[in-house]
N, C-alpha and C positions, 0 to 999 in steps of 0.2 A: 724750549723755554728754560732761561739759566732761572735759578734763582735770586742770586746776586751778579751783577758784574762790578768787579773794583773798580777805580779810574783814580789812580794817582802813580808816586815816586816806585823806581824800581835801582836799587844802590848793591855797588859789590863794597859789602864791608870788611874791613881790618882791623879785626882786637889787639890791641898792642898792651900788653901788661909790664909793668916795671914798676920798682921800689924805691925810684929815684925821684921824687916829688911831694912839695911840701901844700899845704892847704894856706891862705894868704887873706883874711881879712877885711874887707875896705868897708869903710862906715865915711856913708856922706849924706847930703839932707836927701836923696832921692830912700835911704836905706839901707842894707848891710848885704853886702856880695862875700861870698867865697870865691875867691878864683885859684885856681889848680895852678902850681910852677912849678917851671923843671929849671935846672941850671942853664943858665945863658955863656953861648959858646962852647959848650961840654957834648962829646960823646953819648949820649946814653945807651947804657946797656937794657933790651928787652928781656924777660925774663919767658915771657909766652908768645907766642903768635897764631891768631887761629885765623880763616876766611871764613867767612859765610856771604849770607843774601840778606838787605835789608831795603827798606822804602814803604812806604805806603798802601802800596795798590800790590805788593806781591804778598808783606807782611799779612795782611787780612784777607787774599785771595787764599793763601796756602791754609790757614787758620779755618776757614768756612768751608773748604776741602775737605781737610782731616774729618771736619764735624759732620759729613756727608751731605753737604749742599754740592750743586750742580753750580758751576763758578767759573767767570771769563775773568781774563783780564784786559786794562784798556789803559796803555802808557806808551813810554819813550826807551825802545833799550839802548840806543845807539849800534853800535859798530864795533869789532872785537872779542878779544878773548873772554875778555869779562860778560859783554851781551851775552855771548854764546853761554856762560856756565850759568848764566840766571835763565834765559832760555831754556835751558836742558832740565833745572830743576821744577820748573812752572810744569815742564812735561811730562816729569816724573808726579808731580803730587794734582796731577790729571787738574790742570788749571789751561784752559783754552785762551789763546793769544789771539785780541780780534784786532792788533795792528802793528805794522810793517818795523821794522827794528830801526829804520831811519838813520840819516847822518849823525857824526859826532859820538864822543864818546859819551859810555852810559856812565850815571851814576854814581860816586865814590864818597863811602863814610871813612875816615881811621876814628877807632873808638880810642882813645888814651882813659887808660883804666889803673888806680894804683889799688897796692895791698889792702886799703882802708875801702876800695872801688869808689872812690872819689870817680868822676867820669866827665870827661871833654869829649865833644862827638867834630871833627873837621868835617862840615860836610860839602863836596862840588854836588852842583847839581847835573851839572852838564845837559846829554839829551833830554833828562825830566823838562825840562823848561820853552820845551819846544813841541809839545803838541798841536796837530793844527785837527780843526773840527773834519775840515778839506776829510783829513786823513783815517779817518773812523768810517770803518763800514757802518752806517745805519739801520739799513737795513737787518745787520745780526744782532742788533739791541732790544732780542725779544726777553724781557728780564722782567721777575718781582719789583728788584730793589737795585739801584745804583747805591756803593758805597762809595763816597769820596772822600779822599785824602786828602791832607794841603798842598797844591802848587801853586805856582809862581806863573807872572809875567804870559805870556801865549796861553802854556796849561790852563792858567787860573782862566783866560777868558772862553777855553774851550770847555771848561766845567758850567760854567754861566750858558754858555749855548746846550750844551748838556742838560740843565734843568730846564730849559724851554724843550727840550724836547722831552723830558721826561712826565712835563704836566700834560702836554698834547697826548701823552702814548698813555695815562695810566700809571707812571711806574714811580713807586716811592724812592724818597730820596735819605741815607745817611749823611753826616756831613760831621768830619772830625777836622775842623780848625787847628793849624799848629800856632804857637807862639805869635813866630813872623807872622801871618797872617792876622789871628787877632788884635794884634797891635795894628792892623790899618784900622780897625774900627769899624763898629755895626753898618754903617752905612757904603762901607767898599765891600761888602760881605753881601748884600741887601739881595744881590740878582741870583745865590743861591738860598740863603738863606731864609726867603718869603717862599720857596718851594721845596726847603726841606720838611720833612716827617720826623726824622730822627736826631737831634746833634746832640756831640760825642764831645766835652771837655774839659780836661783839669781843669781846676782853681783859678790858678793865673788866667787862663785861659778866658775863664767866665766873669773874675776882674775885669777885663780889658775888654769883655762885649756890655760889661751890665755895671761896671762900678763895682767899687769895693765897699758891698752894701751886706748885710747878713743874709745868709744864702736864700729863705724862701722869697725875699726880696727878689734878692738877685733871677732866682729861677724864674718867677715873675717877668723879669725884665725878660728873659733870654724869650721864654714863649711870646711876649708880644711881638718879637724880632720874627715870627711865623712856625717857629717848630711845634709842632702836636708834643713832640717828646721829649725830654732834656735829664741829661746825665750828666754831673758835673761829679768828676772823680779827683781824690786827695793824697796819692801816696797811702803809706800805712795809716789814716786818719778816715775817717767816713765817708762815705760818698754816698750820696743823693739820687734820684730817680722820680722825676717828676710827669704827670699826664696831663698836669692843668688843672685836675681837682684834687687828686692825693698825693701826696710825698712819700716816698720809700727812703729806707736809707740803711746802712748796712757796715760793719765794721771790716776790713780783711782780716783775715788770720795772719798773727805773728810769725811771721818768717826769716829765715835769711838770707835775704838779700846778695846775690852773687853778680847781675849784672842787668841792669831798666830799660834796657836795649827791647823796642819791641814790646812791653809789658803794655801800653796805652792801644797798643794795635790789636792785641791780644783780646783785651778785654772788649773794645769794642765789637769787634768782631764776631766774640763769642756773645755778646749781647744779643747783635741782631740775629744769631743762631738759633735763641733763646725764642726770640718772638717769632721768625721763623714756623719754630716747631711747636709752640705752645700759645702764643699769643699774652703767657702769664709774665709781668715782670718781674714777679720775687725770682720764678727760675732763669730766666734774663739775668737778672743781678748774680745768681750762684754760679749760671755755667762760666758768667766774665769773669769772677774770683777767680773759680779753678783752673781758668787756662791761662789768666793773667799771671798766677802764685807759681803755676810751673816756670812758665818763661823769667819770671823771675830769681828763680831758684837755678837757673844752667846760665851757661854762656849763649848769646848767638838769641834772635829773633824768629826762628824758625824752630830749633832743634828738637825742642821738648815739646810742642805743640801738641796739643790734646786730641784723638780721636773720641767721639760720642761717647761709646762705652765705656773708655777711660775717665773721661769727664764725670759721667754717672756713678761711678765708684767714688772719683774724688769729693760730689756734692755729697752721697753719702755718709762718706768718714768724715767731712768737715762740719757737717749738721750749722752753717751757718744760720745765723738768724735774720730777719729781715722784718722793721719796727713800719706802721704805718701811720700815717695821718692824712686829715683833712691839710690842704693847702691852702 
């Protein structure tokens, strides 16, 4: 019996750092965009390059690892060199592969990162986007919790077969929406989302399922869409934690910021570690700071990830606080 099995994106990512890029303005009636430029037609010189592992479904399988949960994972690696090295490290941070590495290639982020870590992610999806339900052993889906990630297109409709089987088996559901996804809208969302237990989402995020209404509202809105739980997280601003009757909420600690790669994966993850092992949400809320603040504070989505007892040390030097109310 795992505790969790993930079920999303598995990415070989490229940090490319350089000093050659300006920050660029646009104000139109939709609202005010940054966008990142680099010179058109120019050479750029990199200044760093690192490799790591990124995606969804490896992001918070490795993360629920370290924190000593029993953990599968359940994606698309494709085929090659790149499969092979996210394969090898799944194996090293004792995370079980319940499917076949499949055609096509796996994965591929380039982060563009400048001095200022201003941050452009290119992301292919490639194999991600090709899950077939066909291809899931079922029978090894003896698990607590399914956390899901956001995919696409095939994926997305193998995660919707996934929650029908996950209400017939007993087994709770995470469910962290990206972006592109909330942008289709609570009702293309509906065939997960009326069988998840837990969802996991910034701001924008919770914008785009609930309106950009003031948050108890908002949280409001997101549980009638069917989650028992809802966390809706802001960057270095306060994030939320709702059960339906109480609201939690909680500030991060000021940090420095080196690279947000992974920090949303991080937290979640260590959330559901949180409930997991205690059932309490203020420590849910502190174990996600502390592994979310390290992954933010290094390069790379995986590197700095928190073992238990590391964790426990960090909730206790950071004695964060955690305010309550009625909902």
């Amino acid at each position: 019996m795992y505790d969790v099995i993930t079920v999303g994106s598995a990415t070989f990512d490229v940090f490319a750092r350089t000093e050659f890029s300006e920050i660029v303005k646009i104000i139109d009636p939709k609202g005010e965009t940054d966008l990142l430029a680099f010179p058109s037609g120019s050479k750029i010189l990199i200044d760093e390059i690192d490799f790591s592992t990124g995606g969804s479904g490896t992001n918070t399988g490795v993360a629920l690892s370290r924190l000593g949960h029993k953990v599968a994972f359940v994606g698309r690696l494709g085929q090659g060199t790149n499969s092979a090295f996210i394969h090898k490290q799944l194996q090293r941070e004792k995370v079980d592969q319940l499917c076949a590495h499949g055609d096509g290639m796996v994965g591929y982020s380039i982060i563009l990162d400048t001095l200022e870590h201003d941050r452009t992610i290119l992301a292919y999806k490639g194999a991600n986007d090709h899950l077939t339900y066909s291809g899931i052993p079922t029978r090894k889906l003896k698990t607590k919790w399914f956390y899901f990630g956001a995919m696409l297109h095939e994926s997305f409709r193998t995660q919707e077969k996934l929650a029908l089987f996950a209400k017939k088996c007993g087994i709770k559901i995470a469910f962290n929406p990206s972006t592109y996804l909330a942008k289709q809208g609570a009702s293309a969302l509906k065939g997960i989302l009326t069988h998840t237990e837990l969802l996991v989402l910034n701001r924008e995020e919770a914008c785009l399922l609930a309106g950009s209404l003031p948050m108890e509202q908002a949280i409001r809105n997101l549980h009638s869409l069917g989650p028992n739980l809802v966390v809706v997280t802001d960057g270095k601003n306060r994030l939320f934690v709702s059960d339906g009757a109480t609201l939690h909420s909680a500030m991060p600690p000021r940090i420095k910021v080196v690279d947000a790669t992974g920090a949303g994966d991080a937290f979640a993850a260590s959330f559901l570690s949180g409930l997991l092992r205690t059932g309490d949400i203020a420590f849910a809320i502190k174990l996600g700071i502390v592994n979310s603040s390290s992954v933010l504070s290094n390069y790379g989505a995986k590197n700095i990830l928190l073992s238990y007892p590391e964790a426990l040390r960090r909730i206790k030097k950071l004695r964060i606080s955690i305010a309550s109310k009625r909902l």
